[in-house]
N, C-alpha and C positions, 0 to 999 in steps of 0.2 A: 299747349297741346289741346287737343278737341276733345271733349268729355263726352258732347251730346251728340247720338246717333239720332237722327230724324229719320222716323220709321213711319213708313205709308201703307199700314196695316187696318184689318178690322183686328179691333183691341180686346182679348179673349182677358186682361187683367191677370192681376197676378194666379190665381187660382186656378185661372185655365190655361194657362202656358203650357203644359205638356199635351201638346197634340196625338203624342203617339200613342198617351195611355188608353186606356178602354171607358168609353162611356157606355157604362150597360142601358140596356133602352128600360125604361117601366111602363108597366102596364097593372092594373085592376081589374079583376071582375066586374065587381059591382060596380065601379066608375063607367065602365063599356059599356054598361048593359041601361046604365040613366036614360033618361030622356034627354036631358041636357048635352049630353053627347054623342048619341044616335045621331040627333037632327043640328049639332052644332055646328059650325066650320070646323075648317085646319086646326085656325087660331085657338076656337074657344073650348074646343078638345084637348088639346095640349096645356091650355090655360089650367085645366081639371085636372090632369093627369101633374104641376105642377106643383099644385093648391095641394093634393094630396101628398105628394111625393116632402116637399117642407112638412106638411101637419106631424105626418108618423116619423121624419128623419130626424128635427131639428131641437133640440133640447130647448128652445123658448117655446117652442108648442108642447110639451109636455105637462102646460097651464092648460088647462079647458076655457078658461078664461080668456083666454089669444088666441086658440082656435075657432070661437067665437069669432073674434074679431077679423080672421083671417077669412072666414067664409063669408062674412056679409063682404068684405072688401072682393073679392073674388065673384060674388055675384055681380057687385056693380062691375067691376070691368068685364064681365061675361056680354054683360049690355053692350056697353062699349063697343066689342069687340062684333059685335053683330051689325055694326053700322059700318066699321073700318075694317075692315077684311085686308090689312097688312101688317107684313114680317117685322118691321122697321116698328110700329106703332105699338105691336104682341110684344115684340121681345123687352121694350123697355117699359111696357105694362109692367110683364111681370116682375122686369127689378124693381119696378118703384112699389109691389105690391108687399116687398118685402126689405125695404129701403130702408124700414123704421129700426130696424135690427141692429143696425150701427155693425154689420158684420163685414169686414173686408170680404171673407173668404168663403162666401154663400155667392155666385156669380152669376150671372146671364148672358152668353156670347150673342154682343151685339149683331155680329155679322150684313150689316148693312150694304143693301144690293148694290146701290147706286155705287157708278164708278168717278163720280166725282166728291173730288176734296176742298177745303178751305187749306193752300197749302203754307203753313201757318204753326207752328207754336208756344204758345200761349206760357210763360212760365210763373208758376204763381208761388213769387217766394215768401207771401205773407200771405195771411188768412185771406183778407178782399183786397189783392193787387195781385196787377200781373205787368209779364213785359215781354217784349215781343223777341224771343231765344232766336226760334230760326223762322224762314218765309224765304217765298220763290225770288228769285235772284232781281227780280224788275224792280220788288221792294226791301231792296237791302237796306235801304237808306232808313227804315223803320227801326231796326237792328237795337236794341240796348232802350227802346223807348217805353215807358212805362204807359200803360194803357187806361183809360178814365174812364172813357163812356163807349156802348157798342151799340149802334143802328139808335145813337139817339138817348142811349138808357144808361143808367152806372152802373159802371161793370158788377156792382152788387148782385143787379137784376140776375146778370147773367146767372153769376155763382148760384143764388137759390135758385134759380130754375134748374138748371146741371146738377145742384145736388138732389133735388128729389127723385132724380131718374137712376141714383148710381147709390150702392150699400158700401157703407165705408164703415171703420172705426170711429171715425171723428172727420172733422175738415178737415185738415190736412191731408189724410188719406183721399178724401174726395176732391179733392184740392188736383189732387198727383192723378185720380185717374179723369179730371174733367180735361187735364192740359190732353190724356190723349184724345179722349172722344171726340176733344173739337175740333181735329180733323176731318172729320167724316160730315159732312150736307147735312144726312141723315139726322145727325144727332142734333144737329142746328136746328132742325125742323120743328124735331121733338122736344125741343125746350120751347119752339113758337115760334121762330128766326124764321120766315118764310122767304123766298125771294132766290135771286142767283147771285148776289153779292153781300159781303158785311163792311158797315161800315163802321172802324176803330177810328176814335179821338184819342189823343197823347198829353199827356201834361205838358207837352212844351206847347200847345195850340194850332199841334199839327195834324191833318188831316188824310182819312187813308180810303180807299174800297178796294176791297180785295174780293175778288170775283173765285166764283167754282171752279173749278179745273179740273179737267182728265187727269187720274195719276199718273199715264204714263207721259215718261218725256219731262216732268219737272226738273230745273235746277235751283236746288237748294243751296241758300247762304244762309249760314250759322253763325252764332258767336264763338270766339275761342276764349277759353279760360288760360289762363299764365300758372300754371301748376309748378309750385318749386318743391324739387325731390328732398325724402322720398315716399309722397303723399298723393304724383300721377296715378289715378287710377289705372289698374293692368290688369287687362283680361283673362283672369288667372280666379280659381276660386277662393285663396287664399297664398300667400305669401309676408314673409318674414325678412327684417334686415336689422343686424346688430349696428346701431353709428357708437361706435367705441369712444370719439372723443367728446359725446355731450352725453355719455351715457343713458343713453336711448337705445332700447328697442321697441321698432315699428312692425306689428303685424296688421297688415292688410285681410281684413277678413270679408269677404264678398260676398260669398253664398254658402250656404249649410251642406255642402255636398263635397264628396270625395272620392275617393276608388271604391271606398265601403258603399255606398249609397248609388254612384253613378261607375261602373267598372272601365269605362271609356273618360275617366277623369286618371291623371297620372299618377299623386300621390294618395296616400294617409294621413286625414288631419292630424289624426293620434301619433304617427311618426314624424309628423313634425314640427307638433307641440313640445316634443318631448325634445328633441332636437335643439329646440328655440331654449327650451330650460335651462338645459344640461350648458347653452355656449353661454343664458344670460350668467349662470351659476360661477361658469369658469372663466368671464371676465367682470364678475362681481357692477353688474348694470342696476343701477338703482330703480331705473324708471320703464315700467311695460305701456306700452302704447299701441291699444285696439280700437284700431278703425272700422267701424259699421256703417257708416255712413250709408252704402250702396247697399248691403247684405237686405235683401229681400226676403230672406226663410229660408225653408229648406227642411232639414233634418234636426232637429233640435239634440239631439246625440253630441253632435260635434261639440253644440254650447256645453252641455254636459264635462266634454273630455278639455276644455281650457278651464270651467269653473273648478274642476278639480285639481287645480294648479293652482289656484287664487285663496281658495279657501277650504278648510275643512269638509268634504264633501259629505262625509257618514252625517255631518249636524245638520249642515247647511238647510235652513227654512226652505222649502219648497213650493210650488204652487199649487194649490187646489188641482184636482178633473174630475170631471163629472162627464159622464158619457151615456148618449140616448142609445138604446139597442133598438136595430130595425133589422129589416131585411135588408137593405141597399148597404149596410153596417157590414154585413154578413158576406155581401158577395164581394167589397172590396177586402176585409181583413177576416176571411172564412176561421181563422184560431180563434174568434170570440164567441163561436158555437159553443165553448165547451167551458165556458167563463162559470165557477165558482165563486161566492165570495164567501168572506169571514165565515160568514153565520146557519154556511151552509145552503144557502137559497141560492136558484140561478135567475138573473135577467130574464124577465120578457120583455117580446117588440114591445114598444113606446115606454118601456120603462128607465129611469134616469137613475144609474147608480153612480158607486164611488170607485172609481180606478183606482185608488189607492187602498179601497178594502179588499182587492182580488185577492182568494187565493189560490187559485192555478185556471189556467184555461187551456184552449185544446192543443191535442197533438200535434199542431201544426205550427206551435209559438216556437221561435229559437230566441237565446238570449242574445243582447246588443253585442256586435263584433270587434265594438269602438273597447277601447281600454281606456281606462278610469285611474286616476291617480289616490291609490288610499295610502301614500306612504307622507305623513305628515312632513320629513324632514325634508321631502321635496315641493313644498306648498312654497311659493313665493313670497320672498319677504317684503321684496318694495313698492316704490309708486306704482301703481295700475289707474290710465286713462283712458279711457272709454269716448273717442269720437261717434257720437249718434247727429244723423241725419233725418232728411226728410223720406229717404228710402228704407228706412231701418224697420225691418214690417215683419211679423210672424215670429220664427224664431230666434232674430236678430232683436226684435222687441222684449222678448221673452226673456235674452240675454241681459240686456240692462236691463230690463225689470229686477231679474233675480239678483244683478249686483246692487242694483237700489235697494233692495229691502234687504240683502245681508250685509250692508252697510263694505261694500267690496270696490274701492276705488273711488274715483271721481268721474262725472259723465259731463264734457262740453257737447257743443253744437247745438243742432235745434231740434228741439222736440218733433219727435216722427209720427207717424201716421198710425202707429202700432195702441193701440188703448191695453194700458196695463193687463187689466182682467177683461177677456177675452172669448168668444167662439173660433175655432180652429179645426183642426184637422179634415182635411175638403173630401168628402164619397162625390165621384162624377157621375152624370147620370146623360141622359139624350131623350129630348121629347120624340119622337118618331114619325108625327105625322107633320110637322114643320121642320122636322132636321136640327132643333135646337139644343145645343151643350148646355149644361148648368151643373153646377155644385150648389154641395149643402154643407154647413158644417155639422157635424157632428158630436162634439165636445166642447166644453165649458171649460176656462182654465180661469182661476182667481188668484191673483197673488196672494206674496206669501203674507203682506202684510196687508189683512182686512181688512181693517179701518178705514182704508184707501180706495176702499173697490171700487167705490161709485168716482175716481177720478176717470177721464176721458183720454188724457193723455200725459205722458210721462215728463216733464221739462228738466233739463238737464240742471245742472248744480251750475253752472256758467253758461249762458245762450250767448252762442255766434250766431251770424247767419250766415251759413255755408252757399246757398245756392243762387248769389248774387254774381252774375259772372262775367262784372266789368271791372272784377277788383283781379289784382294781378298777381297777388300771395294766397294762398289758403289760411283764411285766416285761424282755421283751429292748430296747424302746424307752427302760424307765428305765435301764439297764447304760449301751446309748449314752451316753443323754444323760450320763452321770456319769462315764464314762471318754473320750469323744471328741467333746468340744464344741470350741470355741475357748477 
């Protein structure tokens, strides 16, 4: 079966995927009224309105110390910008101006004009390799080959260039979003790649140039993967399957979203977690099997309503939050106007409290819809395996982080792109005089176990590597089957 859809898109990443939400535009006073942006361009106007917009949002500028840092860097590409008067050059300014952050969920929509592509992608299932997934049908024969060197250089080169233009948790995560960007000329440009063709070396000593193309009219050839059930990914947000006679249950968990969350989705996670319980209970199934592999984020609720099946939820270690108050705070989650804490005091803009000292906020809050298991005799008593991938990002990270540190199962596959302790929850925003999207994130989440925090990425208790996809089994499905059958 085919896993990989080859999308000939400008790549808004995960953060900026919902188009339809609202990107409210910002604006300042005192920014409009500078001299620096009176007499600046498009570009270096919005460069300002950006620089500001991170300073007061982002809970790492809540140091003085980094907003320092943040204005002098913002000067010098203000310079820059005054020589290069382009969208393509601005917008990945600005992500690399905030690259250092290690943040997935802070983004920049490349939007790159040009309608040519390298049609091409690049899969990189280790930190510095990659190999050629899908590409236009003339060079199929490339297909399954691992890639050494690009226009002459090792593919290393490539990686540090591509990573200083894109904010991630860690490689991996930049790993995942350089495979898309390298679609796009544009972005070839802006790592230095000049020219109308790339030229790939292979480890077998095989030679390639793959020229820019029109996107329209492409045929793509892809690899297939050999997926043995019931581990084919299905484009389903979530799904469940009892196998009765190796005593297995597989849920399939994909994305953090449900009818609660998305009302154009069909079911309730929480009706059929509960479901999934109640059959593993009454055919006495030893073994729970959660795949995340693919699970990009979402709603972190849902994680909430299966950890409450796994474990004592009233104990259960929790994560750190920490949350900057701004205005751009305010206009996407207007209930935080009315935020109390413990000690009586309320937030002001740029100030950094503790989510978890709240004690009430405004009229406007409703409690979670999701349902919570606090009935201990329904907490699951058996194996619990946790499949993590290279997509397993945001709330799906957040998931096995929390069963990592409440010691809750066991976690195969390959460490993902998600960094334990984290910035999250994305305020979208729109520069206005360039038309450009961006998120900020807004809150700090540290796991439960401290000590930990400065780790970058979570590796699982057994590493497979999943995203090799000339092997013909799933390997985390064949581990199960041979360590935790009946």
């Amino acid at each position: 079966m085919k896993r990989f859809i080859f999308t000939v898109t400008c790549i808004f990443l995960a953060a900026l995927a919902g188009l339809a939400q609202e990107f409210p535009a910002v604006s300042y006073e005192d920014i409009e009224a500078s001299k620096g942006y009176v007499n600046g361009n498009v570009c270096q106007k919005d460069l300002l309105l950006y620089s500001r917009t991170m300073e007061i949002s982002h809970p790492y500028y809540a140091d003085r110390k980094h907003v320092k840092e943040l204005r002098k860097d913002t000067r010098k590409l203000y310079k820059e910008l005054a020589e290069k008067d382009d969208l393509n050059a601005f917008r990945c300014g600005l992500q690399a101006l905030t690259s250092h952050l290690n943040d997935g969920h802070s983004q920049v929509a490349s939007g790159f004009s040009t309608n040519l592509i390298y049609p091409m992608y690049l899969m990189f299932d280790m930190k510095d390799s990659a190999y050629m997934l899908a590409v236009e049908d003339d060079f199929k024969e490339t297909l399954g080959k691992r890639v050494i060197m690009v226009n002459g250089k090792p593919i290393s080169d490539l990686i540090a260039r591509g990573h200083k233009l894109i904010s991630g948790d860690n490689e991996i995560y930049k790993n995942s979003q350089l495979s898309k960007q390298l679609q796009m000329k544009g972005f070839w440009e802006m790592c230095g790649y000049n020219g109308d063709a790339i030229d790939l070396a292979f480890d077998d000593g095989t030679l390639v140039t793959i020229p820019a193309t029109p996107m329209q009219g492409i045929k793509i050839e892809q690899m297939d993967m050999m997926f043995n059930s019931p581990t084919a990914l299905r484009q389903v947000p979530f799904f469940y399957e009892v196998l009765d006679s190796l005593g297995i249950c597989y849920l399939q968990f994909n994305m953090c979203a449900d009818k609660v969350t998305h009302p154009q989705l069909g079911e309730r996670f929480d009706d059929v977690v509960e479901k999934m319980m109640v059959e593993m209970a009454d055919k006495s199934i030893p073994t729970l099997v959660v795949d995340v592999r693919n699970n990009g984020g979402g709603n972190s609720a849902l994680c909430d309503v299966l950890l409450s099946y796994l474990t004592d939820y009233d104990s259960m270690k929790n994560v750190g939050c920490k949350v900057r108050m701004s205005e751009l705070l305010l206009k996407h989650q207007p209930n935080l106007s009315g935020v109390v804490l413990n000690d009586g005091t309320t937030p002001e803009n740029g100030e950094v409290f503790d989510f978890w000292q709240v004690r009430r906020v405004g009229a406007m809050e409703s409690e979670s819809t999701h349902r919570i298991n606090h009935d201990s005799d329904k907490i699951y008593k058996g194996n619990v395996i946790f499949i993590s991938g290279r997509g397993s990002y945001s709330s799906a990270g957040l998931l096995l982080t929390l069963a990592r540190d409440n010691n809750i199962g066991t976690i195969i596959g390959e460490t993902s792109g998600h960094r334990p302790s984290h910035y999250g929850d994305v305020l979208r925003f729109n520069l206005t005089n360039t038309d450009t999207k961006a998120t900020v994130s807004c809150r700090h989440f540290t796991r439960p176990n401290e000590n930990l925090n400065n780790e970058i990425e979570l590796v699982p208790d057994v590493v497979l590597n999943l995203s090799d996809y000339t092997m013909e089994k799933d390997p985390a499905w064949e581990w199960i089957i041979k360590n935790h059958t009946l």
